[in-house]
N, C-alpha and C positions, 0 to 999 in steps of 0.2 A: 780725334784721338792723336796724341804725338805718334811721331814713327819711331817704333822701337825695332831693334834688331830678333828677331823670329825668336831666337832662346828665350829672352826675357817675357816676352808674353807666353809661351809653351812655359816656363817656371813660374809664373803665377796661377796657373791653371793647377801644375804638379804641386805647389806648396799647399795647399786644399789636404789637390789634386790631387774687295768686293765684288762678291759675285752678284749678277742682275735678276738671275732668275731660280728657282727649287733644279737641286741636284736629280738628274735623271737616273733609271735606273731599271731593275724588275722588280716590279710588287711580290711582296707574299702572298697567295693565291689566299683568297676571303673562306673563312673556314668555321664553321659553328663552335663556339667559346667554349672550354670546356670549363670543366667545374673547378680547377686548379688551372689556371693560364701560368705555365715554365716559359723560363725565360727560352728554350730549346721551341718550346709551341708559339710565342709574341715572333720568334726572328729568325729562327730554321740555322741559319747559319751566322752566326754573330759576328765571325771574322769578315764578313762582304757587306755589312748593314753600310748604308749608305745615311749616317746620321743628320745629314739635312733634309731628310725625308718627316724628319722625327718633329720640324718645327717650321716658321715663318717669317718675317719680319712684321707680316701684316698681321701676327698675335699681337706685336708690341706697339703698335701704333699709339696706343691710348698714351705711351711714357714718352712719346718724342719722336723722333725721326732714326726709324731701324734700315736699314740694311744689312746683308750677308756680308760676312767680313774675309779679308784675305787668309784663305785655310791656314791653319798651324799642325793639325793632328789628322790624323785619320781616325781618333777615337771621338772625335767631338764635331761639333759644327759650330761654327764662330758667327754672332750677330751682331754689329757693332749696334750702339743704341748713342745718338746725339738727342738726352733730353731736355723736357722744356725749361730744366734749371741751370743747360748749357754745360751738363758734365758727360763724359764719356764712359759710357759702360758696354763694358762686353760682357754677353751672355753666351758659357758654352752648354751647347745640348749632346748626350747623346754616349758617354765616357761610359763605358763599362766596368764593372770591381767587383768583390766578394764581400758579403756581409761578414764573413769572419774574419778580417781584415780590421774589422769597423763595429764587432758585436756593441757595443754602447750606442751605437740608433736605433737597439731596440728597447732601448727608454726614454726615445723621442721620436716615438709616431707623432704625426699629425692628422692622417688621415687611412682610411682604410678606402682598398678599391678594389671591388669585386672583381674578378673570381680570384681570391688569395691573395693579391699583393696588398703592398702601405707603401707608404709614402714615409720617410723619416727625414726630422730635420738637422743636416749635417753640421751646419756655422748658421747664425744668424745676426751676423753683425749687418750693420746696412752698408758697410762696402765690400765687405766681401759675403754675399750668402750663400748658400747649394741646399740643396734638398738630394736625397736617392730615392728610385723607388725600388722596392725590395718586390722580386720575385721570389714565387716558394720554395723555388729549388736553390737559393740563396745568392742569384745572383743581382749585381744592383747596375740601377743605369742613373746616371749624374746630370740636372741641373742644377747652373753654379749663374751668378752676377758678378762680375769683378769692376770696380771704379778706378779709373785708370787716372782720369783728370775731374778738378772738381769733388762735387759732392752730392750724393745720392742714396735715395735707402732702394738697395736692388734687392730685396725681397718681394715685395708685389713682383718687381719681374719674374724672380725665379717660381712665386707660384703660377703665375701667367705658363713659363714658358713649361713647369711641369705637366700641368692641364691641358696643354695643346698636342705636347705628348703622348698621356697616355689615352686620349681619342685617336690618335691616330693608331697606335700598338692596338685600341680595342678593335677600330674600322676596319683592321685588317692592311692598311694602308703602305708599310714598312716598304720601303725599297733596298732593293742592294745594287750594288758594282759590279760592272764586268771588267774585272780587270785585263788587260794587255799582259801578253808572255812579258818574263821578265819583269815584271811591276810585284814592287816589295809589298803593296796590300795582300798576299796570301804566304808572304814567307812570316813564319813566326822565329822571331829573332834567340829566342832563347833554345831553338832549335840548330843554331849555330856556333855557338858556343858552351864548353863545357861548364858547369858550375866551379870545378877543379883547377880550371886554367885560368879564372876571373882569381881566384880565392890564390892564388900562386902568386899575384903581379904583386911589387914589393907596395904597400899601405893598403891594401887589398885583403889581408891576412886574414881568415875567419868569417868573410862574407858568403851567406848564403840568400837562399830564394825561399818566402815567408809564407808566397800565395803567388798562383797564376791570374795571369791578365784573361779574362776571358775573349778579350776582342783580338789577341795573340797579335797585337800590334807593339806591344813594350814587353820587357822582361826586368827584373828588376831585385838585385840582390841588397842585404844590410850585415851590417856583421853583430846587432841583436836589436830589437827592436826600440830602445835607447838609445843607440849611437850616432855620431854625428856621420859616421862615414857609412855614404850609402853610392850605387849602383845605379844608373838605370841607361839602359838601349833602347832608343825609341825607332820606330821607321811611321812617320808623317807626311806630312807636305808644308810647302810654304815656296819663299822666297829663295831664290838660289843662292846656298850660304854666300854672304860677303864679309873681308874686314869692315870692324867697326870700333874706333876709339885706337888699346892697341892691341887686339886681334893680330894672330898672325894666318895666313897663308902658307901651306906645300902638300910637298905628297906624302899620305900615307896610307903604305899596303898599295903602290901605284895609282892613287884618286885622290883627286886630287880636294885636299880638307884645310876647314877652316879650326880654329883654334881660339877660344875666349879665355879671357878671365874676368870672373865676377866675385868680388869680394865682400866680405860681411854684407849679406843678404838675411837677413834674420839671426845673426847670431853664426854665421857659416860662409866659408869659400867654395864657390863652385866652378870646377872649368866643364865646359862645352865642345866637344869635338863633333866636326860636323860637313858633310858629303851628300853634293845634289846626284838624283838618280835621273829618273825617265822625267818627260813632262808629265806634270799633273793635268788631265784634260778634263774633268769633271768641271771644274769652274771657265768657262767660257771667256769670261773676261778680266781673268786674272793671270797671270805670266807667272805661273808659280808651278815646281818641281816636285817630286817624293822627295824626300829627306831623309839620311838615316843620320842617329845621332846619338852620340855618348855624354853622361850626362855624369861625371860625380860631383862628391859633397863631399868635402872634409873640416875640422875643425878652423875657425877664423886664424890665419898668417901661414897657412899651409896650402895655397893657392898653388906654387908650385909643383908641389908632391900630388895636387890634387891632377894639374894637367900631365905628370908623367904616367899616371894611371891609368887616366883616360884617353890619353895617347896609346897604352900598352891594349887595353879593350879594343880600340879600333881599329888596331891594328889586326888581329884574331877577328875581330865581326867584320870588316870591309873585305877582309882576303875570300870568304864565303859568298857575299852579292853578288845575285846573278850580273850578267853583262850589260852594262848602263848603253 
C-alpha cells in the first residue's frame, strides 16, 4: 500500500465512515446469551473495547497476504490485505455508530443473527464495501473494505471479516484496554467542548450535534444534514502528525500541531488539524502515538476559511488535553 499521510487514510474510512500479533487486553468475562444480546450485554463498556480483539488477519488469508496495519483510530482496527491480484485493501473492523444516523439499512438486511441482532448492508460497490451489525438497542458496529491501490471486489472480505466478528461478540471473547492516566482513550472529546462555542467560530455558524458516538472517541457537529460544512474531533492513534506536501507546522493552545489542506476530495475542501499525545503502546511493533484531531469540510475553494476554523476548534479542544 502507498504511504499516505494518517488523515487521508482516517478520511476514507469517515467518507463511508503493522502490528505482528492480536492486541492484548481484558476479556468480557463468558456469560449465558441472553435472549436480546445489547450491545451494553456483547461489550460492558464500548468506550475501552479493544477492536482488534473483534478480528484476524488469519480470517483473511484465503484473499492474499493480511496483516495488522499501522493504527489510525481507536474506533476501528486496521488490516492491510496485499491480495493475490496484487491490490491493496484495507479492512476496518470494529467502528461503533447509531442506526438512527443510518435508519435506510433497515431496508438492507442481509442476514439475521440470533439473539436480536442483523447484519445490514451499508455500500456495496467492490472497492469500497462495509456492512453494520445492528444491535437491538440500536447501536451498530462497522466492517468496511476500502481499495487503496489496484483493483478488488472487498465484499467477500467484509463478509469474511463480519463473520469472524460476530463469533467472537457471541464466544464471549471481546477484549478491552487498560488505558494509562492521562491517555485520550477514556476522555470523550465532546465533553470538552461546548456545542455553543463550535457553533460561534466565524463559518461555523448553525452547526450542531445529530447523534453521539457511542465509542465516545469522536464528537461530531453539521449545520443540517445536507450541508457541506461539517465538524468532527477525533482522539485516535497513528503516526506522530508530520508535514506533508505543503502542511504547515507550530503551536497551538502551546502543542505543538500539524496543519493540512486537502482540496476537492469528493466535491469538498477539508483541513486537518492535528497533535500527537502519549505513546500508543498497544501495537508492539509499531512507533505510533494517540492522536487528537480536528477535522472540517467546507464547500470546494474555501480551503482557507476551512482551516481557520479548525484552527479555532483546536484551539478550545487542545487547551482541555490532559498533560501529554
Amino acid at each position: 500500500m502507498a504511504v499516505l499521510p494518517r488523515v487521508l487514510a482516517v478520511l476514507a474510512v469517515v467518507l463511508v465512515s503493522a502490528c505482528t500479533s492480536r492486541v492484548g487486553g481484558l476479556p468480557v468475562a463468558a456469560t449465558t446469551v441472553p435472549d436480546e444480546l445489547t450491545s451494553e450485554a456483547a461489550f460492558e463498556d464500548l468506550t475501552t473495547v479493544a477492536p482488534c480483539s473483534l478480528t484476524d488477519p488469519e480470517a483473511f488469508a484465503e484473499y492474499g497476504t493480511p496483516e495488522f496495519a499501522t493504527p489510525e483510530s481507536f474506533d476501528y482496527c486496521a488490516i492491510r490485505i496485499n491480495t493475490d491480484g496484487d491490490a491493496d485493501v484495507l479492512i476496518s473492523v470494529g467502528a461503533f455508530g447509531v442506526l438512527s444516523a443510518q435508519p435506510e439499512i433497515e431496508g438492507n438486511r442481509v442476514k439475521d443473527v440470533e439473539p436480536g441482532m442483523w447484519v445490514g448492508q451499508q455500500n456495496d460497490s467492490s472497492s469500497f464495501c462495509s456492512q453494520l451489525l445492528v444491535f437491538p438497542d440500536g447501536v451498530t458496529m462497522q466492517v468496511a473494505g476500502t481499495v487503496y491501490d489496484g483493483s478488488a471486489d472487498t465484499c467477500p472480505m467484509v463478509d469474511t471479516g463480519m463473520e469472524w466478528a460476530i463469533d467472537v461478540i457471541l464466544d464471549g471473547d471481546v477484549e478491552h484496554r487498560d488505558p494509562q492516566n492521562d491517555s485520550l482513550i477514556t476522555v470523550d472529546p465532546c465533553s470538552l467542548v461546548g456545542d455553543g462555542d463550535i457553533a460561534a467560530i466565524p463559518g461555523l455558524d448553525g452547526v450542531n450535534r445529530p447523534d453521539d458516538y457511542p465509542g465516545k472517541h469522536t464528537c461530531f457537529w453539521e449545520q443540517r444534514p445536507d450541508s457541506p460544512v461539517t465538524v468532527r474531533v477525533e482522539f485516535g492513534a497513528g503516526p506522530e502528525p508530520a508535514v506533508y506536501g505543503d502542511a504547515k507546522e507550530g503551536l497551538v493552545a502551546g502543542r505543538q500541531t500539524v496543519t493540512s489542506q486537502y482540496r476537492e476530495i469528493n466535491g469538498h475542501d477539508y483541513c486537518a488539524v492535528e497533535t500527537g499525545h502519549l505513546p500508543f503502546t498497544e501495537i508492539e511493533s509499531e512507533d505510533v502515538v494517540e492522536v487528537a484531531s480536528v477535522y472540517v469540510r467546507m464547500p470546494t475553494g474555501q480551503v482557507t476559511k476551512a482551516c481557520a476554523a479548525a484552527t479555532a476548534v483546536a484551539e478550545l479542544v487542545w487547551s482541555e488535553l490532559p498533560d501529554a
